[in-house]
C-alpha positions in Angstrom: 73.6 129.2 -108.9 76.0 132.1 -109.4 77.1 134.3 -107.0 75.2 137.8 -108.7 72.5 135.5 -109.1 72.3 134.5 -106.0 72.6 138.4 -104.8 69.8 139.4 -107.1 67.4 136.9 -105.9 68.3 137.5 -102.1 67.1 141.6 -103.5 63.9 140.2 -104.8 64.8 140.2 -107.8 63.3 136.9 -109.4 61.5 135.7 -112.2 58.0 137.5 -112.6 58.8 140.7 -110.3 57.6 143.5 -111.3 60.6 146.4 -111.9 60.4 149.9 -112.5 63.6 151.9 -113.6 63.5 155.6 -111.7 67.3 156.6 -112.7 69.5 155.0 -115.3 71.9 157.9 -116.1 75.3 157.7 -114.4 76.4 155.6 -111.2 74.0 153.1 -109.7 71.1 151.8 -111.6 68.3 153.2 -108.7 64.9 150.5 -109.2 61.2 150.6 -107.8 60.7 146.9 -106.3 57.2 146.3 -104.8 57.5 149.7 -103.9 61.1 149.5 -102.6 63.9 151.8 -104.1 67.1 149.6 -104.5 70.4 150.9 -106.0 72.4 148.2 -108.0 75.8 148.4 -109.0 76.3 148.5 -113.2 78.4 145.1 -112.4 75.3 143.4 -110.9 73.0 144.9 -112.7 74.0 143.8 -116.5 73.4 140.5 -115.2 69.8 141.1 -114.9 67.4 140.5 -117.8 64.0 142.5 -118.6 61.3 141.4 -120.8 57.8 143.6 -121.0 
């Protein structure tokens, strides 16, 4: 397993988890995770994939 993924799924962030993006303009990428707000880096976060 790779180190961002690794970091991601230590956040939460796993397969089926339901994501909601609140800001996506400039800085951190700021997510809703089962009702927790978690800011991710644009480094970590272009590792992450969404499908609807």
């Amino acid at each position: 397993m790779l180190q961002s993924q690794k970091r991601l799924y230590e956040l939460g962030l796993h397969k089926n988890a339901c994501v909601r993006v609140i800001k996506n303009d400039f800085g951190p990428l700021i997510i809703n995770l089962s009702g927790n707000k978690l800011a991710l880096g644009r480094g970590l976060a272009c590792h992450v994939i969404v499908e609807r």
